[in-house]
TILUMSE-67811 format. One record per residue (C-alpha): residue in one letter; x, y, z. Coordinates in Angstrom, 1 decimal, always signed. Example, Ala and Ser with C-alpha at 12.3 -4.5 7.8 and 13.67 -1.06 7.14 Angstrom:
+------+--------+--------+--------+
! code !      X !      Y !      Z !
+------+--------+--------+--------+
!    a !  +12.3 !   -4.5 !   +7.8 !
!    s !  +13.7 !   -1.1 !   +7.1 !
+------+--------+--------+--------+
END
This chain:
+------+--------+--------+--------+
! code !      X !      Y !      Z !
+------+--------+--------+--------+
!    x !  +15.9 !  -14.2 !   +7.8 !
!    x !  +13.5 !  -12.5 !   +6.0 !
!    x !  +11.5 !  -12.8 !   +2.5 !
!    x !  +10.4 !  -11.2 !   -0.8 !
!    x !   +7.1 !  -11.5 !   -2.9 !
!    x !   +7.2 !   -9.4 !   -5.7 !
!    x !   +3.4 !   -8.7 !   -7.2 !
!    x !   +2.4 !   -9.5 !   -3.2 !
!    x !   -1.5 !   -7.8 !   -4.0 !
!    x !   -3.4 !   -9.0 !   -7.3 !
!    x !   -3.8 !   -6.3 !  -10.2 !
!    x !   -7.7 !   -4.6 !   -9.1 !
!    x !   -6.2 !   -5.2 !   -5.1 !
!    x !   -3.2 !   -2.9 !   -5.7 !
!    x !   -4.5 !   -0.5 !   -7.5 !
!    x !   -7.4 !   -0.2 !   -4.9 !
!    x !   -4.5 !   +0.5 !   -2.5 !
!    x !   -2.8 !   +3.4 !   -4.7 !
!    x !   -6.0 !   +4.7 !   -5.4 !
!    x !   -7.0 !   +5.3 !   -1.3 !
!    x !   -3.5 !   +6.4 !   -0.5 !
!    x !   -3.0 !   +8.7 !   -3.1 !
!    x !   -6.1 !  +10.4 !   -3.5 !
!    x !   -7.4 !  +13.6 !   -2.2 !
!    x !   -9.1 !  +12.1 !   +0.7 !
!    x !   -7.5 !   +9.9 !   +2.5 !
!    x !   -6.4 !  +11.4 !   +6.5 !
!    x !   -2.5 !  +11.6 !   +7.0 !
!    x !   -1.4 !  +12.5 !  +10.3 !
!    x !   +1.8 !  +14.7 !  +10.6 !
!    x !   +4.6 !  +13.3 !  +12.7 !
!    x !   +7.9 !  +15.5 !  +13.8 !
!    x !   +9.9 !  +13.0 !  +13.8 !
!    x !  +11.1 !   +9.7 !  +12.1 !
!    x !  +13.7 !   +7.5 !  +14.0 !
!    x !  +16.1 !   +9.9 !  +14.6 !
!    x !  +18.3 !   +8.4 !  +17.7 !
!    x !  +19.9 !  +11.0 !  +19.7 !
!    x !  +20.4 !  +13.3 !  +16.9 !
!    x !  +18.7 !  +15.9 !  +17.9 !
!    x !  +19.8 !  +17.8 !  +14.5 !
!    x !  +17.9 !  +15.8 !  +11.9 !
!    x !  +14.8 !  +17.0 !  +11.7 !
!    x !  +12.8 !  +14.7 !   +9.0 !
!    x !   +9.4 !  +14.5 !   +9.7 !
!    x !   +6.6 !  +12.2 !   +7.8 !
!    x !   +3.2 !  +11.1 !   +7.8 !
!    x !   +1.0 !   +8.4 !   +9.0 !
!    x !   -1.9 !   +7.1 !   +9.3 !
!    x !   -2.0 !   +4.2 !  +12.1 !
!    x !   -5.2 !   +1.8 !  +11.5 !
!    x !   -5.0 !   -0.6 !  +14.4 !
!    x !   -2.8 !   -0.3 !  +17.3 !
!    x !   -3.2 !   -0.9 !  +21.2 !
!    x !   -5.1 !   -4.0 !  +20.8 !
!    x !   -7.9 !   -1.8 !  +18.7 !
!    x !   -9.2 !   -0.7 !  +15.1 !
!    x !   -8.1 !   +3.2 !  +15.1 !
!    x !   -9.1 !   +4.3 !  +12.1 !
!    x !  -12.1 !   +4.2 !   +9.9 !
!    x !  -10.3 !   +2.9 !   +7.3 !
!    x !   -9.6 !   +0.0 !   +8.6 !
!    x !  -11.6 !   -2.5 !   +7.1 !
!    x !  -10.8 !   -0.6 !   +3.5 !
!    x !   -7.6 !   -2.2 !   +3.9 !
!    x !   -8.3 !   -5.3 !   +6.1 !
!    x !   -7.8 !   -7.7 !   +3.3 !
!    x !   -4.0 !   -7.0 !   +3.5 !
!    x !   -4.2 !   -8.6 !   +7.6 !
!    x !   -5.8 !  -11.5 !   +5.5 !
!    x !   -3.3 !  -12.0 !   +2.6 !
!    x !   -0.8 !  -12.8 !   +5.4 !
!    x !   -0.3 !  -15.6 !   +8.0 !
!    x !   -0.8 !  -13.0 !  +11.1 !
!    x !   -2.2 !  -15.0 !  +14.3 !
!    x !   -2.3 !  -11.7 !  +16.0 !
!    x !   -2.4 !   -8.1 !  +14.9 !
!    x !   -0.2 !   -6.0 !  +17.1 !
!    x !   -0.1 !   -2.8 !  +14.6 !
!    x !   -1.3 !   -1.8 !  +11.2 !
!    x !   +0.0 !   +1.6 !   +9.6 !
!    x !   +0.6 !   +3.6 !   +6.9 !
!    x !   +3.5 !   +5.5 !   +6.3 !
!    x !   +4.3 !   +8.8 !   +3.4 !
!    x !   +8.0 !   +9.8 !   +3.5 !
!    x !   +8.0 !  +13.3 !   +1.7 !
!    x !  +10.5 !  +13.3 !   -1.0 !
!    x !  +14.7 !  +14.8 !   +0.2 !
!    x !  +17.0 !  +16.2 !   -1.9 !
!    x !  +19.6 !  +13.5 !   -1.3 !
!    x !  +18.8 !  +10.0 !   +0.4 !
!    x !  +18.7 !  +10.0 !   +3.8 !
!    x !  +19.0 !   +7.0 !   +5.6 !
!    x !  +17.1 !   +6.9 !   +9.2 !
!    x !  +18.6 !   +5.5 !  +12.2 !
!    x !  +18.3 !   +1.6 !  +13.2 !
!    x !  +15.1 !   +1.3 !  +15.3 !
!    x !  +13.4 !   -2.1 !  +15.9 !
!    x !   +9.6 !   -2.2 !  +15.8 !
!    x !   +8.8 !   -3.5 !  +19.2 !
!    x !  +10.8 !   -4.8 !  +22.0 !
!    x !   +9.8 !   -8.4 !  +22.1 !
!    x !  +10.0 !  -11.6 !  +19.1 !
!    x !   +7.4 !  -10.4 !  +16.5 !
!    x !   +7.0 !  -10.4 !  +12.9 !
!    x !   +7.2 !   -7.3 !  +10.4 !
!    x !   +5.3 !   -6.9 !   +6.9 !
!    x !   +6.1 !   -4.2 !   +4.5 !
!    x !   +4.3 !   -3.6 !   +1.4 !
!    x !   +5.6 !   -0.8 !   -1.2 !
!    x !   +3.1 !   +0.9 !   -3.1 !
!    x !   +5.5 !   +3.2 !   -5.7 !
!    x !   +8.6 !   +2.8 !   -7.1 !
!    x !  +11.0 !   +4.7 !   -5.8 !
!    x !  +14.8 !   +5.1 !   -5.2 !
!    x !  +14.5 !   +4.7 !   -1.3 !
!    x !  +14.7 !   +1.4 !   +0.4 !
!    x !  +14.9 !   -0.6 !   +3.9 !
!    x !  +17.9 !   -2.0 !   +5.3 !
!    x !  +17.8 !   -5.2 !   +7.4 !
!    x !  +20.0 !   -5.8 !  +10.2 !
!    x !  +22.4 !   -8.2 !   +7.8 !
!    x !  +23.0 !   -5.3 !   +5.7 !
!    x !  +20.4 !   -6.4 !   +3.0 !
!    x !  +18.9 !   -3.1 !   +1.3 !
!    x !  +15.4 !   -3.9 !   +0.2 !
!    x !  +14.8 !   -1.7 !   -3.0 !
!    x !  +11.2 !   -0.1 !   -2.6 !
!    x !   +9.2 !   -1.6 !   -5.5 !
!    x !   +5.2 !   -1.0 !   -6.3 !
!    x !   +3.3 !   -4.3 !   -5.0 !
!    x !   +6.6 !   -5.7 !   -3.4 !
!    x !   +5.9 !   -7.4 !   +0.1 !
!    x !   +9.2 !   -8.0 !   +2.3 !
!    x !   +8.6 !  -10.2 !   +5.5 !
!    x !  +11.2 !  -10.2 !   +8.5 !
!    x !  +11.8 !   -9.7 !  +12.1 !
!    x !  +10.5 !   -6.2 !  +12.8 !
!    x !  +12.0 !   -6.7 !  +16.5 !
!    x !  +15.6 !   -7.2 !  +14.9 !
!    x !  +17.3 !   -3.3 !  +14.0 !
!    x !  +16.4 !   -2.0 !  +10.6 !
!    x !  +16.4 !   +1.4 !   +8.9 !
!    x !  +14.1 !   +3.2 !   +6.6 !
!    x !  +15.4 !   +6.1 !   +4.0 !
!    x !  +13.2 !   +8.6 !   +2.3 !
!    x !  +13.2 !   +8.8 !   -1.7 !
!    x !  +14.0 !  +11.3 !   -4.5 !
!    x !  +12.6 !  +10.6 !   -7.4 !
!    x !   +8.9 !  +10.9 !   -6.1 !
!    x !   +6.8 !  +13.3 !   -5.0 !
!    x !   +6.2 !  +10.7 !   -1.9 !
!    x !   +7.7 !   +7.2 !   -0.7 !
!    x !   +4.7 !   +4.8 !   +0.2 !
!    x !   +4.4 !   +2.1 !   +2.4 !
!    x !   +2.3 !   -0.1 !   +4.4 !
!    x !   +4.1 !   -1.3 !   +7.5 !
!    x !   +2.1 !   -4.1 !   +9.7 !
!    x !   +3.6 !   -6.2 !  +12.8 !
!    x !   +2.4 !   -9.2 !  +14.3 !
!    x !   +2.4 !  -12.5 !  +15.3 !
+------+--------+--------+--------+
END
């Protein structure tokens, strides 16, 4: 089961957001690889920026974006990170992955419209909307896709308990 707030961050909060993520200053960290399974042909890569994992703040941007943690019922943070999918010519639709290997919860907040989109183990596709919050089982499959019509596809990925 899983849920959707639309307008999830209030007006000065989102903007905030956009601001820090797209600016000129804020750290992204190149990764090789997205979710690729056992293809060992696609080569996607994308960037991140990982803010708490491992039981621990790892960034200093943490507490910029702490009040997020706090809009949500989490009892427990197990990760907090920030993804930017560089845009593809054609979607391209990232292999089923689950988040973690044991019963936790996943939040996802989009920060840009865009034409990619998450799809849920049930086949639900998730349309990536600016300020749009979608809460489900992050240990259940579910697939990410990178975008088109953007010069990047934003989001704010957290999972806990």
């Amino acid at each position: 089961m899983h849920r959707i707030v639309d307008n999830f961050l209030n007006d000065n909060d989102f903007r905030f957001v956009c601001d820090q993520l797209t600016g000129d200053v804020f750290p992204w960290f190149f990764q090789k690889d997205i979710n690729v399974g056992n293809d060992p042909v696609i080569t996607d890569s994308f960037f991140t920026h990982v803010l708490f994992k491992d039981n621990k703040v790892n960034s200093e941007y943490f507490d910029h974006f702490k009040f997020i943690v706090d809009a949500i019922d989490c009892k427990a943070l197990i990760r907090f990170k920030i993804n930017c999918y560089p845009p593809t010519e054609k979607i391209k639709i990232h292999d089923p992955h689950i988040d973690h290997n044991f019963e936790h919860k996943g939040f996802l907040l989009y920060i840009n419209d865009n034409d990619g989109y998450t799809i849920l183990e049930d086949g639900s596709k998730i349309e990536s909307v600016a300020n749009r919050a979608l809460f489900f089982d992050a240990s259940r499959p579910h697939q990410s896709t990178t975008a088109t019509n953007v010069k990047a596809r934003f989001n704010i990925n957290i999972n806990y308990f």
